[in-house]
N, C-alpha and C positions, 0 to 999 in steps of 0.2 A: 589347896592354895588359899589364901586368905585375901580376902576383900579389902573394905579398906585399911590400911596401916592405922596402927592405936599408935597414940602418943607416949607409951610405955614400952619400953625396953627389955624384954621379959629375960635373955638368955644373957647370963652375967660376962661378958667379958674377961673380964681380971678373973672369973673364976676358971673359962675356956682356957685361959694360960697356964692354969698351973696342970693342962690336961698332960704335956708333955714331961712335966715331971712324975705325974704320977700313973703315967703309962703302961707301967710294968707292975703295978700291983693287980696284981689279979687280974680275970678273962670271964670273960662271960661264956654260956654254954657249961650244961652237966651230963650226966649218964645216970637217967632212971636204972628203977629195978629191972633184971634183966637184961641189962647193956642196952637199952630203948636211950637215943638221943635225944635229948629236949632241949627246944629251943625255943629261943625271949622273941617276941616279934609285939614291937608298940607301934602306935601310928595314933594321929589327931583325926577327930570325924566328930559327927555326929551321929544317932541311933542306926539310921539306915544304912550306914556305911559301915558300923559295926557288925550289925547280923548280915551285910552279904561279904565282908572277909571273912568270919566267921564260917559260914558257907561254905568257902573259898579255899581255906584251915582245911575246914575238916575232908572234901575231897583230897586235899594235898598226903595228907594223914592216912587214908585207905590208901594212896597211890604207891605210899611209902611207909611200910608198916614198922619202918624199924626208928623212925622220928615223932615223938610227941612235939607239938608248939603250943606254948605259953602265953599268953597272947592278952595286950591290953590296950586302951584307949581312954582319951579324955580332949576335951576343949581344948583348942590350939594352942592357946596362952598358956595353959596350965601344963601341955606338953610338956611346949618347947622350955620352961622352969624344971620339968622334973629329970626330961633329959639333961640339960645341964648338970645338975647336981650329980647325975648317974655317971654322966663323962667324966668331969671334977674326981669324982672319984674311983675311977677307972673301973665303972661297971655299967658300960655301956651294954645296950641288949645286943642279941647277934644281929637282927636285923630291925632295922628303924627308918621309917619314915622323916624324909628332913625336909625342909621348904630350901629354895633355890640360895639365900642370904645364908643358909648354915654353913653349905660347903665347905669352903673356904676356911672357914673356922675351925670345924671340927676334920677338917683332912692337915691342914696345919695343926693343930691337936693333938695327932695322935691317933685319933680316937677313930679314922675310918680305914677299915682294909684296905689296900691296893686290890683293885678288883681283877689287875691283871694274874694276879696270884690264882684266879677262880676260872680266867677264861675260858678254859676247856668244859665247864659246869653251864657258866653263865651267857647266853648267846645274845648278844646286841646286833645281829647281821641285818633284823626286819624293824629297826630304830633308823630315822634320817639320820646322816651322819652329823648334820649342823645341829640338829637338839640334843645327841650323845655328846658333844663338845662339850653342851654347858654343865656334867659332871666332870670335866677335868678341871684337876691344879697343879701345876707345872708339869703337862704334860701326861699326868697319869688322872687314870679312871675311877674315881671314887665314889660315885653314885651316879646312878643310872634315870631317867626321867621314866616313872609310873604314866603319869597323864599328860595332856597337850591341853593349856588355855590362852587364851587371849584376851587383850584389853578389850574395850567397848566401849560407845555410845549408848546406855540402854536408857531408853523412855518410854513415857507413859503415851499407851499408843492412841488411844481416846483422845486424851487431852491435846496433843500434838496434832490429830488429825481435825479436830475440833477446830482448832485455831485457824486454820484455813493457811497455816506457812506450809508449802512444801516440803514435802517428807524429806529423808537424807539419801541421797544418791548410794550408788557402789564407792563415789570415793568425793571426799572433798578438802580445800584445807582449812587451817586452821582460821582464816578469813571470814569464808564463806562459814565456817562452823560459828564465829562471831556473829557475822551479822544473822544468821536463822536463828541465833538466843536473844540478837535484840529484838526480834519479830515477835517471839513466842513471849515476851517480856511486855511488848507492848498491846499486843492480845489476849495475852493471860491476866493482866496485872499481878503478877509475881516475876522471881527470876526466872531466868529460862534455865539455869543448872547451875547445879553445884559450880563455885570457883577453883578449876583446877592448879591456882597459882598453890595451895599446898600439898600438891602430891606431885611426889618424887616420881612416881610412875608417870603421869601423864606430862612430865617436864621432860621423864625418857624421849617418850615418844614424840616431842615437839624435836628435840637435840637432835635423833635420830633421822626425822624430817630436814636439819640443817646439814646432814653430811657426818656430825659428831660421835658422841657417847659420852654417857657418864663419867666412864674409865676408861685408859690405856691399858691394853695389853699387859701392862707390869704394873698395874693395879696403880698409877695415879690419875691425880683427875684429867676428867677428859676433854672439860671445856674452863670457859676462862668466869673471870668477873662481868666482863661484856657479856657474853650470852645468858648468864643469869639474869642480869640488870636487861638485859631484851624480855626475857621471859616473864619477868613478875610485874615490868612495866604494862606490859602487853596486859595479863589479868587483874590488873591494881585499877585500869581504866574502866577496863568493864564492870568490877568492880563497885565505883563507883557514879557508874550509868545507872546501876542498878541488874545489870544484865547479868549477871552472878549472884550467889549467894552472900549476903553478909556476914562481915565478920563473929557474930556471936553465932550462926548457925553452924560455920566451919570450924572452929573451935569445938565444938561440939562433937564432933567425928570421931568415934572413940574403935573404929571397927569391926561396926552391926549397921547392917542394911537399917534397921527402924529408926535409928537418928541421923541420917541422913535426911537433903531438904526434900529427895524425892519419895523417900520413905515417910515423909513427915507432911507430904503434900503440899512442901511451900517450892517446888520448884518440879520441872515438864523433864527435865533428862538428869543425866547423874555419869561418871565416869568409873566404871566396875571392869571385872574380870570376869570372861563370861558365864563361867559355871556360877559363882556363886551371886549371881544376878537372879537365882532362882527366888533368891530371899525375897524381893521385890513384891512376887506375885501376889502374897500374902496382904501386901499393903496396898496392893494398885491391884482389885478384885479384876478392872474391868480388861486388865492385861498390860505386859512390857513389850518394845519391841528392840533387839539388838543392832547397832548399825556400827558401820568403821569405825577405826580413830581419824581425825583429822591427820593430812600429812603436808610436807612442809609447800612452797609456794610454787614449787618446779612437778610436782608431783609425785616426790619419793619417800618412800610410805617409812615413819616413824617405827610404826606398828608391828610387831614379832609374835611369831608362836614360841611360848615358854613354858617349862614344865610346869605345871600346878602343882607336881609335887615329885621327890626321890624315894628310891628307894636305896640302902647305903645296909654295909656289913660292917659289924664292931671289929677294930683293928686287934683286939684280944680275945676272937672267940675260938673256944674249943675245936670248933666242926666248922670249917670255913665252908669246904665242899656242901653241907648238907643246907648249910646257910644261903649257899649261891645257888643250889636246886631250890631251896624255898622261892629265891628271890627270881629266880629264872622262869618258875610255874606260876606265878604272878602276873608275871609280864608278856607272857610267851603262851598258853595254855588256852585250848580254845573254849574248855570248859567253864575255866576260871572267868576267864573274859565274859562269857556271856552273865555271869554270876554276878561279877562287879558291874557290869552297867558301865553309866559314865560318873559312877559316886566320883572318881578321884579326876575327871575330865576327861576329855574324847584320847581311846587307848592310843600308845605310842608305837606300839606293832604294825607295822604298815596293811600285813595282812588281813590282822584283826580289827584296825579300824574300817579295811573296807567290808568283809562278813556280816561285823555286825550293826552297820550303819539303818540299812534298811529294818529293824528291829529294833534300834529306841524309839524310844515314845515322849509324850509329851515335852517338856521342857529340856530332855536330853539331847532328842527331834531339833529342836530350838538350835541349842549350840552346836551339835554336828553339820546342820547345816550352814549355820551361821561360816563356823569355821573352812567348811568345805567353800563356799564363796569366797574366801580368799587363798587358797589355794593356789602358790606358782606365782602373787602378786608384792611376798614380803621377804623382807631380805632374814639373813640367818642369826639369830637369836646370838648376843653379846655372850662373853664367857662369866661363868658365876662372877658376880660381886665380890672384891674382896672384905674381910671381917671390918673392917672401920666402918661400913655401911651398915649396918646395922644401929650405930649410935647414931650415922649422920643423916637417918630419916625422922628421927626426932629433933635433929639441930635445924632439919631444912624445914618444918613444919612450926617450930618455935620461930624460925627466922620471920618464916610469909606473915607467921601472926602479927610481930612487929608494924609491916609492910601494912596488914587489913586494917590494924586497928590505929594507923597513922602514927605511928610512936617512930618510922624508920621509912626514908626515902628507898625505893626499889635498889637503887646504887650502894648506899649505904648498908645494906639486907644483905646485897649481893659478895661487896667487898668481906665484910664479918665472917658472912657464910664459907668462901672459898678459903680465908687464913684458915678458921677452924678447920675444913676440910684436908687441909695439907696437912694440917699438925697431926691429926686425928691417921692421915693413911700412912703418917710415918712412922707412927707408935709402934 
């Protein structure tokens, strides 16, 4: 799953649409020498999450001597561009890693098995049933959730503790999360955090705190012009209290923990996901510490468990079966499981996250527990996004810009925002 959103749009839309036309040329999956099956399996990561799929492969491979897997990787952004292109041209791998915004897209596409085709292969019985939802689209199962994350409060635990404001509780809301920034703001002299008026995630989880969503059920939006204009009023003041980040630091936000204001050491907290808050340490030697999301003023939590990432089968592969045993020994496998760690975030195997809890370590330690403290206190994770979301996290972060850099009253922001957004989910 990926950290902060880039301002860049990497997966072509208008080129996802022509997946259904050219659905029917070709399949992925071949037959080595031998009649040995081989199979495409890509995914985004980093080194370490490569050599322990890798790993992971290759027991799969002994288990099952009669399938070779093909197997690649690369930087997120650069993925999720080559996947497109492969879909586009209807050579999607057999199995591929997708982030949560894909779905939708590429199950309208074309481009993802029907997983019920597999079911007998593929078992999702030790998955909660509310995080297997967020693979459905109308109805059917097209990607499966790999890992469990969640948003976060992470700060810098020194600096925060330094300041003499009171650490952050089990729960607080978005008030109280206010004024503890203007404490640390006027203790620190710097801001107290990043301005969450540009991310779409942490407006989720404000909405979600008011009763809302993003989206409807049938994929339109889910809240009005007023609740925007509540929302970026609310961070446009702090703002310019100073109690948030400035507009040329937020601007800046390209997607990497290092350019961010807590990464850059001009601000005490930051709003991340919690696996990839590992980036942090690197920059704040002296340690991070993970706390809730703020939740709305009644006390109901914004805040959801969401996949950090799918695992999905190409709707044109040769060996579906051998593809859903891939994807089933992944997810399912107690070997495996201990092999992948929490690279891809705390496993979705109910069994397997309890196993192998007591056995991560350091910063993995961090998030399972982190996650396990809320446990039983958040409601059930919305259903995939549909594809217009994808362009409209770039319209909602071009809008706030507006908003920081006073070029656009909050209302004004809000209004612009929601036409585009209709236009955008009717296309």
């Amino acid at each position: 799953m990926p950290g902060h959103r880039t301002k860049g749009f990497c997966a072509s839309a208008a080129a996802l649409a022509l997946c259904a036309v050219l659905a029917g040329c070709g399949g992925s999956g071949e037959s080595a020498g031998g009649g040995k099956v081989v199979l495409r399996y890509t995914w985004w990561g980093n080194p370490d999450r490569a050599a322990r799929t890798e790993q992971a492969v290759a027991l799969f491979e002994k288990e099952h001597p009669n399938v070779r897997v093909q197997t690649s990787f690369s930087g997120y952004d650069a993925y999720k561009q080559k996947l497109a292109i492969q879909a586009t041209g209807g050579d999607a791998p057999d199995v591929m890693q997708l982030d949560y915004r894909q779905i939708d897209q590429y199950a309208s596409g074309h481009v993802l098995l029907d997983l019920g085709k597999v079911e007998d292969t593929l078992h999702t019985d030790e998955i909660d049933t509310g995080l297997l939802a967020t693979g459905r689209v109308n109805g059917r199962q097209y990607a499966i959730p790999q890992g469990r994350g969640t948003e976060t409060v992470v700060y810098d635990t020194k600096a925060w503790k330094d300041s003499g404001v009171p650490l952050p509780g089990k729960s607080w809301t978005w008030n109280q999360w206010a004024d503890a920034m203007r404490e640390l703001a006027e203790k620190t002299g710097r801001p107290g955090s990043v301005d969450p008026g540009q991310s779409e995630d942490a407006f989720e989880v404000w909405l979600r705190g008011q009763g809302k969503a993003l989206y409807t059920k049938d994929n339109r939006l889910g809240f009005t012009a007023d609740d925007l204009t509540k929302w970026w009023t609310f961070t446009d003041e702090l703002r310019r209290e100073g109690v948030v980040s400035p507009a040329e630091q937020t601007t800046q936000l390209d997607g990497s923990v290092e350019n961010t204001p807590l990464g850059r050491g001009k601000a005490t907290a930051d709003f991340n996901w919690d696996a990839p808050s590992s980036g942090y340490l690197a920059l704040v030697p002296t340690g991070v510490t993970l706390a809730p999301m703020p939740s709305g003023q009644d006390g109901t939590p914004g805040q959801y468990f969401k996949p950090s990432m799918f695992l999905g089968i190409g709707a044109h592969t040769s060996h579906p079966e051998q593809a859903a045993a891939l994807v089933d020994f992944l997810l399912n496998d107690d070997q495996a499981a201990k092999i992948l760690g929490a690279t891809r975030g705390i496993p979705v195997n109910e069994t397997i996250r309890k196993q192998t809890a007591s056995e991560l370590k350091d910063f993995d330690k961090t998030v399972s527990d982190f996650q396990s403290s809320l446990e039983g206190t958040l409601k059930d994770p919305p259903q995939a996004p549909p594809s217009g979301d994808n362009a409209l996290q770039t319209t909602f972060q071009r809008d706030y810009d507006q908003v920081s850099y006073e070029r656009m009253s909050p209302r004004e922001a809000a209004e612009n925002y929601v036409t585009e957004a209709k236009a955008e989910l009717r296309s």
